[in-house]
TORKOL-4160 file (C-alpha; in steps of 0.2 Angstrom, whole numbers, padded with zeros to 4 digits, m for minus):
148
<pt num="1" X="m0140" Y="m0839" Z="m0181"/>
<pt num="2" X="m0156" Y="m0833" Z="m0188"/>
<pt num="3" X="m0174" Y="m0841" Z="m0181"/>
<pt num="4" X="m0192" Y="m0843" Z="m0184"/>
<pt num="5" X="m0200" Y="m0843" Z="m0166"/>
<pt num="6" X="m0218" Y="m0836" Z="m0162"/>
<pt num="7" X="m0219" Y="m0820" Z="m0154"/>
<pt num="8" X="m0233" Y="m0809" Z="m0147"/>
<pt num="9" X="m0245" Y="m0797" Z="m0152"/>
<pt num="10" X="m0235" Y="m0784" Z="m0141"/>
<pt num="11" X="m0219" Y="m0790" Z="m0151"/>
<pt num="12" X="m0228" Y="m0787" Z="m0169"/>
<pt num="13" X="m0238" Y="m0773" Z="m0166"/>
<pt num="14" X="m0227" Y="m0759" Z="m0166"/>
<pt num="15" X="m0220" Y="m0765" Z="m0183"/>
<pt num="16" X="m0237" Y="m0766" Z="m0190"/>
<pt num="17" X="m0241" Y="m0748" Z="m0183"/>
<pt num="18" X="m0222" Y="m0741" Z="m0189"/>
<pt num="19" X="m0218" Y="m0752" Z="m0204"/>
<pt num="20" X="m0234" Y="m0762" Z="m0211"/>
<pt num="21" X="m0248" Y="m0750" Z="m0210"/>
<pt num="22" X="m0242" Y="m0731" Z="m0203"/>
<pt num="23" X="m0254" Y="m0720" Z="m0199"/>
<pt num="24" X="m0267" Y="m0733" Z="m0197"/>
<pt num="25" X="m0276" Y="m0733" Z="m0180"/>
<pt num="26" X="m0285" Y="m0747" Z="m0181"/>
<pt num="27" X="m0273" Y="m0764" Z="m0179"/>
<pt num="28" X="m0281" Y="m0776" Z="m0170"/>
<pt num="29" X="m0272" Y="m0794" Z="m0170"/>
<pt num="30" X="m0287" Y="m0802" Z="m0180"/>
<pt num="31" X="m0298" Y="m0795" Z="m0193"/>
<pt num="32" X="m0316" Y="m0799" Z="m0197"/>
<pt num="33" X="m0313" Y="m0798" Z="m0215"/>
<pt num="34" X="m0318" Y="m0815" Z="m0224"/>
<pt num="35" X="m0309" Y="m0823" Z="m0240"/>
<pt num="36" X="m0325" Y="m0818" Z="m0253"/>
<pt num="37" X="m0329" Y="m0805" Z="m0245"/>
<pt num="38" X="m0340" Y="m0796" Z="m0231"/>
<pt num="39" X="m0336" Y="m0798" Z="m0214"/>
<pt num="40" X="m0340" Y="m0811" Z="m0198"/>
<pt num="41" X="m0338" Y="m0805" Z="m0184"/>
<pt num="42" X="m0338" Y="m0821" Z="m0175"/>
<pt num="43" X="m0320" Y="m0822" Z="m0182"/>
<pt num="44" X="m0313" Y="m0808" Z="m0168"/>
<pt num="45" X="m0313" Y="m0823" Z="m0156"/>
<pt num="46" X="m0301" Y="m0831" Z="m0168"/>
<pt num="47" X="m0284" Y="m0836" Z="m0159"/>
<pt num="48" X="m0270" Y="m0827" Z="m0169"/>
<pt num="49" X="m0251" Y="m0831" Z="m0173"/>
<pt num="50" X="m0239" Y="m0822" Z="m0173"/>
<pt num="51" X="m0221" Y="m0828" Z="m0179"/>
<pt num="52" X="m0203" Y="m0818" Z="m0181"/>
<pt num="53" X="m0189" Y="m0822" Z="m0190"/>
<pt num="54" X="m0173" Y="m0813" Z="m0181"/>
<pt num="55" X="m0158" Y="m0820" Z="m0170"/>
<pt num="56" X="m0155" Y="m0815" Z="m0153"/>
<pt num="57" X="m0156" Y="m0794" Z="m0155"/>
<pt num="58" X="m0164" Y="m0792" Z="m0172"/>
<pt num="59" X="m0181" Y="m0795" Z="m0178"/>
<pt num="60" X="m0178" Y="m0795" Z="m0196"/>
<pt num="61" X="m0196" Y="m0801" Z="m0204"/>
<pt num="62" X="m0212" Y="m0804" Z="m0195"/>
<pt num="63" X="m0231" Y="m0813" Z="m0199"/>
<pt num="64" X="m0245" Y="m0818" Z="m0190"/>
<pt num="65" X="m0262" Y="m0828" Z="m0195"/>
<pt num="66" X="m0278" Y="m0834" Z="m0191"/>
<pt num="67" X="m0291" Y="m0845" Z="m0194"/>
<pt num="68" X="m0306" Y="m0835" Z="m0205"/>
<pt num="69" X="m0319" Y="m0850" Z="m0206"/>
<pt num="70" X="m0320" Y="m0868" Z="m0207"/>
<pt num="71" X="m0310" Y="m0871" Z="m0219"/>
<pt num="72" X="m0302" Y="m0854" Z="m0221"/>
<pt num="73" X="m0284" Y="m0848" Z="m0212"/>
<pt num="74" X="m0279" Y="m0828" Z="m0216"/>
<pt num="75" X="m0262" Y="m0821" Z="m0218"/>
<pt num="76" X="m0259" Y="m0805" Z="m0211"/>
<pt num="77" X="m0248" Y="m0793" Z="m0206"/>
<pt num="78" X="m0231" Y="m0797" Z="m0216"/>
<pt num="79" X="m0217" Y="m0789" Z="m0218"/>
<pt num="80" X="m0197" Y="m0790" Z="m0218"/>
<pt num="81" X="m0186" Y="m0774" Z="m0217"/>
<pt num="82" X="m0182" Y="m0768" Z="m0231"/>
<pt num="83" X="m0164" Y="m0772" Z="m0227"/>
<pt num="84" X="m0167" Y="m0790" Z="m0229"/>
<pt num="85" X="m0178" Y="m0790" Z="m0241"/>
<pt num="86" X="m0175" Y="m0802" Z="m0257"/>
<pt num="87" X="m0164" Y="m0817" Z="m0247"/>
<pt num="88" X="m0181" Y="m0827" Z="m0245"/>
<pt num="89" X="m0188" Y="m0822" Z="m0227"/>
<pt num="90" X="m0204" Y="m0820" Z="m0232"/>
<pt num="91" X="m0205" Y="m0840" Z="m0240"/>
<pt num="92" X="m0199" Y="m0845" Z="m0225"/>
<pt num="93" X="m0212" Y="m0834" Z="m0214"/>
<pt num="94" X="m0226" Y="m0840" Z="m0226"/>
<pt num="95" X="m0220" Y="m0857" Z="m0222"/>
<pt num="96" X="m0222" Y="m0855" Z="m0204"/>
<pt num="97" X="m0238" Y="m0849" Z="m0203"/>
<pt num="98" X="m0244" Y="m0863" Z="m0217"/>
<pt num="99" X="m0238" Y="m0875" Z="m0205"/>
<pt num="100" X="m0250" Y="m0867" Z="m0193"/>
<pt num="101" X="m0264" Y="m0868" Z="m0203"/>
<pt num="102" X="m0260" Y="m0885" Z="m0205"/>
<pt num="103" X="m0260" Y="m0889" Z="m0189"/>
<pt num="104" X="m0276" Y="m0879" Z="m0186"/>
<pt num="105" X="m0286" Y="m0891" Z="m0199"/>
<pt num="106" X="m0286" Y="m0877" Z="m0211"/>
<pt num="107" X="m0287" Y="m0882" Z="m0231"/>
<pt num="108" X="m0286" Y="m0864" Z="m0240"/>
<pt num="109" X="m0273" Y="m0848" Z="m0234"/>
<pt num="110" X="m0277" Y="m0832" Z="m0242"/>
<pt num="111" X="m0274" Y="m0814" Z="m0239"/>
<pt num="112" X="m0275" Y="m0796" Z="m0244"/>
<pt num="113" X="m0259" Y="m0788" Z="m0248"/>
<pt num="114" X="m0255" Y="m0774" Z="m0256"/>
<pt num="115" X="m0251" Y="m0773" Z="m0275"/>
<pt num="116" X="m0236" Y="m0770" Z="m0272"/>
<pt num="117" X="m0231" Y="m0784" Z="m0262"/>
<pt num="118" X="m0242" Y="m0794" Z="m0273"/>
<pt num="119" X="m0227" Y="m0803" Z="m0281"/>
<pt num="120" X="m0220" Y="m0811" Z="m0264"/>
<pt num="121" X="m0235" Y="m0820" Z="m0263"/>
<pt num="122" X="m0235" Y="m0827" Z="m0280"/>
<pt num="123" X="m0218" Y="m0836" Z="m0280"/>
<pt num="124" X="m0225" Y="m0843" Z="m0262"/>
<pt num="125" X="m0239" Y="m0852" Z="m0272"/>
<pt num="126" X="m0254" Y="m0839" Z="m0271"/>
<pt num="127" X="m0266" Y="m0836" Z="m0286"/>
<pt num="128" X="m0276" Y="m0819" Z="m0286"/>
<pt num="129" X="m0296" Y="m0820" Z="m0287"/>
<pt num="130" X="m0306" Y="m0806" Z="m0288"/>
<pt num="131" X="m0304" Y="m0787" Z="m0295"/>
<pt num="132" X="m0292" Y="m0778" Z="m0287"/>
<pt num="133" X="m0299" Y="m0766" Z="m0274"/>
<pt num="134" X="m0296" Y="m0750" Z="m0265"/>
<pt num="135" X="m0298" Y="m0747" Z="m0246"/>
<pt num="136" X="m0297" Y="m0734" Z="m0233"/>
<pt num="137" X="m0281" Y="m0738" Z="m0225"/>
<pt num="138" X="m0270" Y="m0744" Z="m0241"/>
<pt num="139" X="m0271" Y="m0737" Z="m0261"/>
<pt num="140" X="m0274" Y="m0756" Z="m0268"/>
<pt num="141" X="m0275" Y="m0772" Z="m0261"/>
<pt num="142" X="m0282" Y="m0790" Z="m0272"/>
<pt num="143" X="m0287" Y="m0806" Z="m0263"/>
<pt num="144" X="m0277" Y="m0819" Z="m0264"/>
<pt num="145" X="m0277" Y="m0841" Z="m0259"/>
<pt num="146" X="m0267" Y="m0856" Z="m0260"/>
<pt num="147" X="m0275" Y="m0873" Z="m0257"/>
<pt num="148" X="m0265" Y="m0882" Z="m0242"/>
């Protein structure tokens, strides 16, 4: 029987390291990066989440979040295996960390992702704002929010 639980930074890490972003030596559990851009570094005292969907030996999808401002929760870090791709994990990972952000008083989510993981976000209920944009540790990334 497959689960959403929460799990911990040293459970997602190594999939963000190996699978998410490889190569990249800088994954911290929370980034300073703001929804319309520029960064606050009051942010790196943000309490993350971290949440995997897996049953008792597998760990098939994971995400994590946190809060970016006032009103503001950040998506980060998803990814399912490409094994399980396309059989919904990802809606149901986005629901879990909306429900955090929720709880957290939170009224927008948005995120970063990739281009070409663009498309999961829009069939959860992200829009795109702003140009699209690339960084030093991915080819193209564009912002994107959904009011909660």
């Amino acid at each position: 029987m497959f689960k959403l639980s929460n799990c911990t930074w040293e459970e997602i890490k190594p999939i963000w390291q190996n699978e998410l972003w490889p190569g990249r030596e800088d994954v911290e559990p929370v980034n300073s990066m703001c929804r319309n851009g520029g960064h606050d570094k009051i942010i790196k005292k943000a309490v993350p989440y971290f949440l995997k969907y897996h049953d008792d030996d597998t760990v098939l999808g994971v995400i994590s979040g946190h809060i970016s401002s006032d009103t503001d929760f950040r998506v980060r870090g998803i990814f399912v295996y490409p094994e399980y791709r396309k059989q919904g994990i990802s809606q149901i990972l986005f629901a879990g960390i909306e429900a955090k952000a929720i709880w957290n008083g939170s009224k927008i989510l948005w995120s970063y992702p990739k281009i070409p993981a663009l498309n999961v976000y829009l069939r959860y209920g992200f829009t795109t704002f702003g140009e699209i944009e690339t960084t030093g540790f991915s080819k193209e990334n564009i912002r994107v929010m959904k009011f909660i």
